[in-house]
C-alpha positions as CSV (number, residue, x, y, z in Angstrom):
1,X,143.0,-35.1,9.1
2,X,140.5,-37.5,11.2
3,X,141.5,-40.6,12.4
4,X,139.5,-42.2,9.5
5,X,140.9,-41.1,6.7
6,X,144.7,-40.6,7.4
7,X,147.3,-43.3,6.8
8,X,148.3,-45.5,9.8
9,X,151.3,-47.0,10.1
10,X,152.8,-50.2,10.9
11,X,155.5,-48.7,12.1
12,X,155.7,-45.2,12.4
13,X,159.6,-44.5,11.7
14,X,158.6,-40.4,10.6
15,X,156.9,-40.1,13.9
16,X,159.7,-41.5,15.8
17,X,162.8,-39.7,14.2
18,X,160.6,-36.6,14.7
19,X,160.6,-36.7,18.3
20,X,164.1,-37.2,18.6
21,X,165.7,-35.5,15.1
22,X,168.0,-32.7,17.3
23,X,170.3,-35.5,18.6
24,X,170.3,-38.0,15.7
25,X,170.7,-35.0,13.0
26,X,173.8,-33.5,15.5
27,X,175.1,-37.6,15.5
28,X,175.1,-37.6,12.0
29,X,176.2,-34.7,11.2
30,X,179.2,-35.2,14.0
31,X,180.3,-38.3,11.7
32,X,180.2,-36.4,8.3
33,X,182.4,-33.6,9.8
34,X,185.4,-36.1,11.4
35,X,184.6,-38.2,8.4
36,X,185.2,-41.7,10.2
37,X,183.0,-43.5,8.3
38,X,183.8,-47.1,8.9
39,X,184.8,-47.8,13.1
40,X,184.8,-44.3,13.9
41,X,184.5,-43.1,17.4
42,X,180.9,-44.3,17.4
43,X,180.7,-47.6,16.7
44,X,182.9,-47.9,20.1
45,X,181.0,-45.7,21.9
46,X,177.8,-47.5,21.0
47,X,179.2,-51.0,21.3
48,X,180.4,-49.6,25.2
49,X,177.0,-48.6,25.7
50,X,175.2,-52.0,24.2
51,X,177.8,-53.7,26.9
52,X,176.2,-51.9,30.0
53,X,172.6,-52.1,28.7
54,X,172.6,-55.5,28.3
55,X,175.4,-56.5,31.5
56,X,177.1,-58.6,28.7
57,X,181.1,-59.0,28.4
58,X,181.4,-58.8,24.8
59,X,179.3,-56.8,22.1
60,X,180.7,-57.3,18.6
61,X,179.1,-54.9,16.4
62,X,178.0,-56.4,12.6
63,X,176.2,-55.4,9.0
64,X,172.9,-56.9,9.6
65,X,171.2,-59.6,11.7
66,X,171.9,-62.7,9.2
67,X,175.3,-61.9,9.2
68,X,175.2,-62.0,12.9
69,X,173.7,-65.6,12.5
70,X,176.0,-67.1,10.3
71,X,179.4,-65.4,11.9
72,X,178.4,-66.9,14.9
73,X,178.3,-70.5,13.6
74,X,181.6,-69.5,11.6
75,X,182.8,-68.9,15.2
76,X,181.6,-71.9,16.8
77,X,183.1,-74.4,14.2
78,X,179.9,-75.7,13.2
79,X,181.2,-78.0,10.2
80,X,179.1,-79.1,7.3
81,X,176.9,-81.8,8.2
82,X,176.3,-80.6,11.4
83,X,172.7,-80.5,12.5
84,X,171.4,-77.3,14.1
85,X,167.7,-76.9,15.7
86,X,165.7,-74.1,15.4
87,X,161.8,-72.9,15.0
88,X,159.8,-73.8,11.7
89,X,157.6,-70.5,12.7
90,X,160.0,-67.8,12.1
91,X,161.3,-65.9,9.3
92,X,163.7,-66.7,6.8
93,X,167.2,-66.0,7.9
94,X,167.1,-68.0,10.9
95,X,167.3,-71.1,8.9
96,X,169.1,-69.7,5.4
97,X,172.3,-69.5,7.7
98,X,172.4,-72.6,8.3
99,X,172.0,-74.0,5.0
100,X,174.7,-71.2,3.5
101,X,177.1,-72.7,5.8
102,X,176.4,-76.7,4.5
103,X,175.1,-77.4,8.0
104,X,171.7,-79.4,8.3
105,X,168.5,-77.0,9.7
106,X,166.6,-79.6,12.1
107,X,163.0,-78.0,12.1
108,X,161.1,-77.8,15.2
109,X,157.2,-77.4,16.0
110,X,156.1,-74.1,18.3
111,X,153.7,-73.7,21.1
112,X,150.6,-72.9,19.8
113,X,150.2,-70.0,22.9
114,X,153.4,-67.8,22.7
115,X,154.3,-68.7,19.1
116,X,158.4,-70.0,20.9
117,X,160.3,-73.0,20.1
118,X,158.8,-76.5,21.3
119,X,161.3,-77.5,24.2
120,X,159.8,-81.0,24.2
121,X,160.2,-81.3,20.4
122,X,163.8,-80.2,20.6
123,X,164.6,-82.8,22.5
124,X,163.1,-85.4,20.6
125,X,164.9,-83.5,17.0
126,X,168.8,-84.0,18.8
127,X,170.6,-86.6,17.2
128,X,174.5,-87.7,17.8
129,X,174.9,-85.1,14.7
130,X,173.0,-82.0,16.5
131,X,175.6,-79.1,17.2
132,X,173.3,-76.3,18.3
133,X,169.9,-74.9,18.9
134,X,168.4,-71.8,17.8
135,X,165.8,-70.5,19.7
136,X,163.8,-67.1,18.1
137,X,162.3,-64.8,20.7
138,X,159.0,-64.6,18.5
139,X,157.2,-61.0,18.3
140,X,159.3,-59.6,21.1
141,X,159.1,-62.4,24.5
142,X,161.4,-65.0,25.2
143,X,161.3,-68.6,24.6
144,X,161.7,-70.6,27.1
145,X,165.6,-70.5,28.2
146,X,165.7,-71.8,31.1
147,X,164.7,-75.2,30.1
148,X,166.2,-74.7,26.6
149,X,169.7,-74.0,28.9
150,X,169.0,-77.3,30.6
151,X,168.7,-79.6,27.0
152,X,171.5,-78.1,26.1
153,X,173.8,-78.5,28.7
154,X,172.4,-82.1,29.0
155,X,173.7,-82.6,25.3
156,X,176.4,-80.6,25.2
157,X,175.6,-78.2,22.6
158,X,176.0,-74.8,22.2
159,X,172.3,-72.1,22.1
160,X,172.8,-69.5,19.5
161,X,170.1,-66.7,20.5
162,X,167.9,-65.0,17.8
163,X,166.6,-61.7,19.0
164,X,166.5,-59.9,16.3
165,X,162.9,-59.5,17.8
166,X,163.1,-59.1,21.4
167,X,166.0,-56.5,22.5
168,X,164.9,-55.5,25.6
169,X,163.3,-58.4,27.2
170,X,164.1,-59.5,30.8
171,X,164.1,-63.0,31.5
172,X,163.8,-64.3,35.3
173,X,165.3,-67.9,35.8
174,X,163.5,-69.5,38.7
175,X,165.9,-68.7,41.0
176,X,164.8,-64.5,40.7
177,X,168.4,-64.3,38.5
178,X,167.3,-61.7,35.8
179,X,169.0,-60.8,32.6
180,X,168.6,-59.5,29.1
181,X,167.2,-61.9,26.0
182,X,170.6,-62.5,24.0
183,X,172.7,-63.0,26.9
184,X,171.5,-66.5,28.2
185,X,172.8,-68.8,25.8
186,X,176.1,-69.3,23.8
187,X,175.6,-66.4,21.7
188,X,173.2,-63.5,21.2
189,X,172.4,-62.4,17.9
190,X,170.5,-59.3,16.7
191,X,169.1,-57.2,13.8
192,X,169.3,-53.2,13.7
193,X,166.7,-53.3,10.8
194,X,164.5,-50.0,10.8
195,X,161.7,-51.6,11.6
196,X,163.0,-52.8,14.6
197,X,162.7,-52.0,18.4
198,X,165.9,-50.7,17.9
199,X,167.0,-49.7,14.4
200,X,169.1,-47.7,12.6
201,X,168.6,-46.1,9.4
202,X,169.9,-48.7,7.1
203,X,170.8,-52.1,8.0
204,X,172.9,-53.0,11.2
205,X,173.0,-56.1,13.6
206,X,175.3,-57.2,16.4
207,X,176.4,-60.2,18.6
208,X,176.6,-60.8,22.4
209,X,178.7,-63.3,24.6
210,X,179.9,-63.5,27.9
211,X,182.9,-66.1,26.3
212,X,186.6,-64.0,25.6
213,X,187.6,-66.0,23.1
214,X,184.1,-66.5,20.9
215,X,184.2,-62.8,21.0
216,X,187.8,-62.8,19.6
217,X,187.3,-64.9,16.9
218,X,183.8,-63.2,16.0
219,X,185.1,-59.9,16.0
220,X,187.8,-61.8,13.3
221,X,186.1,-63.2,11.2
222,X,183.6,-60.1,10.5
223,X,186.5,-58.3,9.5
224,X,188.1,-60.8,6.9
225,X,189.7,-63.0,9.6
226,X,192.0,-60.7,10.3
227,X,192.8,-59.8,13.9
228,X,195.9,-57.7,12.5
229,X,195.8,-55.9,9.5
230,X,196.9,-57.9,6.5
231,X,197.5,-61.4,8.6
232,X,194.4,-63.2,7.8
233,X,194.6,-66.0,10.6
234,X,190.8,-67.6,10.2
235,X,188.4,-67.8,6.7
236,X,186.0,-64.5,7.5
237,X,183.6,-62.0,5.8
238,X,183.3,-58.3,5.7
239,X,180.5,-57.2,7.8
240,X,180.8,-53.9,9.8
241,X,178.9,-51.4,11.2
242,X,179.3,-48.6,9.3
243,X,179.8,-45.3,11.6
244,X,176.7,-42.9,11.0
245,X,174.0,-46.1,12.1
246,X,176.2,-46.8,14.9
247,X,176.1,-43.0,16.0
248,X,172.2,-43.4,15.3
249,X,171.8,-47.0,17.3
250,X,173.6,-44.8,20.3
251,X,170.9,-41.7,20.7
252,X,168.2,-44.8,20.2
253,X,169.6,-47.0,22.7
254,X,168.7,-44.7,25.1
255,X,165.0,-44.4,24.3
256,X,164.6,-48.4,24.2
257,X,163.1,-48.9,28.0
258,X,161.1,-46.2,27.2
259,X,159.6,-47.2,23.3
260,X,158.9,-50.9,25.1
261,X,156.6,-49.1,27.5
262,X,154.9,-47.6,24.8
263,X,154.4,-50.5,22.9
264,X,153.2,-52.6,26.0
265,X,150.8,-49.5,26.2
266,X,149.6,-50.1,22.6
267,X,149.3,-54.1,23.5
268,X,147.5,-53.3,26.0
269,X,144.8,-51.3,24.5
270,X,144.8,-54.1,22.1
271,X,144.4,-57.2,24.7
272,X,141.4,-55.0,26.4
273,X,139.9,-54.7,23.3
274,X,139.6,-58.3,22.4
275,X,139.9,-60.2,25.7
276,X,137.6,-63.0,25.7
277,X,136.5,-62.8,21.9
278,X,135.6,-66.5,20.6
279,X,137.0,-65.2,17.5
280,X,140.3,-63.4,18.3
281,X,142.9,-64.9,20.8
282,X,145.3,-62.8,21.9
283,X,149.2,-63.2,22.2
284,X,149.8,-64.9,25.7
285,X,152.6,-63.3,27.9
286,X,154.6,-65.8,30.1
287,X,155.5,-65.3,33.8
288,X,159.5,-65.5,33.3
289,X,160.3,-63.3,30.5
290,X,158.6,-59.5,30.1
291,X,157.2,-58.3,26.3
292,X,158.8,-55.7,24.1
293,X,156.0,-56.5,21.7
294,X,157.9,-56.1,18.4
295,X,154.8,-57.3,16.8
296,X,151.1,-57.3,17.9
297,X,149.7,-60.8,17.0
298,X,146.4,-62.4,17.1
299,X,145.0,-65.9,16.1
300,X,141.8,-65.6,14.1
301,X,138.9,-68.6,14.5
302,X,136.8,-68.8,12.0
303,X,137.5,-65.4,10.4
304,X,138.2,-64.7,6.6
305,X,141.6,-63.8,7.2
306,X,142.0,-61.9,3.6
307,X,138.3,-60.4,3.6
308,X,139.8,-58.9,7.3
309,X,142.9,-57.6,5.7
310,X,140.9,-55.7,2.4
311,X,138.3,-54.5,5.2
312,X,141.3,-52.8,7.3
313,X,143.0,-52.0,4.0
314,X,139.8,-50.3,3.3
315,X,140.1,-47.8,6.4
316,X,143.6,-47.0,5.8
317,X,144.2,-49.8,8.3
318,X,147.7,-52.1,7.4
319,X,147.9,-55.5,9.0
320,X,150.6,-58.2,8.4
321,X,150.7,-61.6,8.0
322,X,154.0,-62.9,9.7
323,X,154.0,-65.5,8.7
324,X,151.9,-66.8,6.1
325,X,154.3,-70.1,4.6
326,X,155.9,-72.3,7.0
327,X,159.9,-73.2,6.4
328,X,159.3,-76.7,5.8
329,X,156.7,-75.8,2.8
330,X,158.8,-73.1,1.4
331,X,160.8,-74.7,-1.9
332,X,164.0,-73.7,-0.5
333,X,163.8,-75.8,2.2
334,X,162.7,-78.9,1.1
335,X,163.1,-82.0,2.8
336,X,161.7,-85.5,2.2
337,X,161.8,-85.3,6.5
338,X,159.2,-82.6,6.8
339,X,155.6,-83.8,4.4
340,X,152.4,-81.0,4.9
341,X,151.2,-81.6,8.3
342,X,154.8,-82.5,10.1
343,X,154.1,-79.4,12.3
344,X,150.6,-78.8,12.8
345,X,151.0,-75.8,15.2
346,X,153.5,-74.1,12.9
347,X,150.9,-74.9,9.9
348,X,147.7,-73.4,11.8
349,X,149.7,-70.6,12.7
350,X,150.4,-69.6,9.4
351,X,147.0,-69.7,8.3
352,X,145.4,-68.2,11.2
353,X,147.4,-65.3,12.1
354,X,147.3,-61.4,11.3
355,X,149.5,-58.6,12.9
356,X,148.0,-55.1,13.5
357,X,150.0,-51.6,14.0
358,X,152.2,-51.7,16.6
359,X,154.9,-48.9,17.3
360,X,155.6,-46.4,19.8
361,X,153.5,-43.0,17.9
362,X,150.1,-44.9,18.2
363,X,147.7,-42.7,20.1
364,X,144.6,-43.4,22.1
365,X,142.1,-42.2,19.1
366,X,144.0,-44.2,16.5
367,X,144.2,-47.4,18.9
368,X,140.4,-47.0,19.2
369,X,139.8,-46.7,15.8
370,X,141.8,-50.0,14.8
371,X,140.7,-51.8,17.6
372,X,136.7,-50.8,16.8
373,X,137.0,-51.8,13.0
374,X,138.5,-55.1,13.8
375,X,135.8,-55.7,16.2
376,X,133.4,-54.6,13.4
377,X,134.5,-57.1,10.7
378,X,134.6,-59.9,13.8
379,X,131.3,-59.4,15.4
């Protein structure tokens, strides 16, 4: 099958397990046998490992990357009211947390460069009701922490990492101190989704903190607030881990330094490509905080966005639009605050944007070959 006429991938799952199906089939199989399927031996095993990779204190494994979200407000006593920052360019969950909980989602603009949270706009969003801040690691590279850090220590609040797109990034503060995205603020959250840099097979997330006590109460409340069996001490939920992705999330763990250097290969194919295109603008990378490139995403000027997509489509070629309706437009989240054209960035974003392939199968031919018939449509 030619390049041409077989079906590429956004994300190449098949091609993945392949190269690695000996020790996840043995994992798996290792679970069925003992049959501890709910916090088995590998849950530990893999929430010990999480601990080294990312030089955190306190991993607290979880049953998807929302959960993560909103058991971390449950943790930090966010009450309803409270007013809690984040991105308007991101997806979903990040904000349907916060309105689950009856806390108030402040909506932020983003740079228009590295698609992050507007540090300038956060500040000028924190009222004498603003608890928290949100800030999404967009498409794989961190926002900007340091000076998020700052705000919030300023005004006392707490940072409540998303990374459910970046697991693997380095951040450098100015000072040279480097450390993992997720471990920088209050608490890091994450999402084991498939699709993911790292994912299970299923659905899976996790949190991170350095603080003893968040990490008590977190680990609580995602098993029904109960810290000993049958004494329920806190109002919790029941979100676990199950055993078999955990056993999964440990053989992958191991690969993830290496499947971010094959997606920085794959970005950089791409940036070579396009570099200096008046129509295409590729995704900036900043000094302070390294890629993992969970998506591949470029700005389109004055391209057809949807004659682009059937054109790929047309070659067997997916791309993505992520995302193509800001929060503050979507009718969930309406707010007499936030009237088409409150965040212009956010708002050209959406419209502008498209997301090739990007995983860690993609070879040199099939790079080529995408990169070639976006070029074709753009010239």
């Amino acid at each position: 099958m030619t390049t041409a006429t077989k079906k590429i991938q956004m994300v190449d799952l098949k091609g993945q397990y392949l190269k690695i199906k000996t020790e996840v089939d043995a994992a798996i199989a290792s679970v069925i046998d003992n049959t501890a399927f709910i916090n088995g031996p590998a849950v530990k095993e893999f929430q010990a490992d999480m601990e080294k990779y990312l030089k955190v204190k306190h991993v607290i494994p979880c049953a998807n990357g929302t959960d993560a979200l909103q058991i971390a407000m449950m943790a930090l006593g966010l009450k309803p009211g409270d007013e809690v920052i984040t991105a308007d360019f991101t997806y979903v969950a990040t904000a349907e947390v916060i309105g689950l909980l009856g806390l108030k989602p402040v909506l932020v603009d983003v740079y228009p460069d590295t698609f992050d949270i507007n540090v300038e706009a956060i500040e000028k969003a924190i009222t004498p009701k603003t608890k928290a801040i949100v800030p999404v690691h967009l498409f794989g590279q961190c926002a900007d922490m340091e000076r998020i850090m700052a705000v919030a220590k300023k005004h006392n609040l707490f940072v409540i990492e998303d990374v459910a797109q970046a697991i693997g990034a380095d951040y450098t503060f100015s000072d040279g101190k480097k450390v993992k995205a997720g471990t920088i603020g209050t608490i890091g959250c994450t999402s084991f989704f498939p699709s993911k840099n790292l994912g299970c097979y299923g659905d899976g997330g996790a949190m991170y903190t350095n603080d003893d006590t968040l990490a008590a109460k977190m680990k609580m409340i995602s098993h029904h607030g109960q810290s000993v069996q049958y004494v329920h001490d806190v109002l919790g939920v029941n979100s676990r881990l199950d055993t078999i992705q955990a056993a999964i999330l440990k053989i992958k763990l191991q690969h993830l330094d290496e499947y971010a250097a094959a997606r920085n290969k794959v970005a950089d194919h791409y940036d070579k490509a396009f570099a200096n295109h008046p129509k295409l603008k590729t995704p900036k990378r900043v000094k302070n905080s390294t890629h993992v490139f969970h998506q591949y995403t470029l700005q389109l000027n004055g391209v057809d966005r949807t004659a682009l997509r059937e054109f790929l489509a047309s070659k067997n070629i997916p791309a993505m639009i992520y995302y193509p309706i800001p929060l503050h437009l979507q009718k969930a989240y309406k707010d007499d605050r936030y009237k088409e054209g409150a965040f212009p960035v956010t708002e050209k974003l959406c419209a502008s944007v498209v997301s090739l392939p990007m995983h860690t199968e993609l070879d040199e031919e099939t790079l080529k070959f995408i990169a070639d018939s976006v070029l074709e449509f753009c010239k």
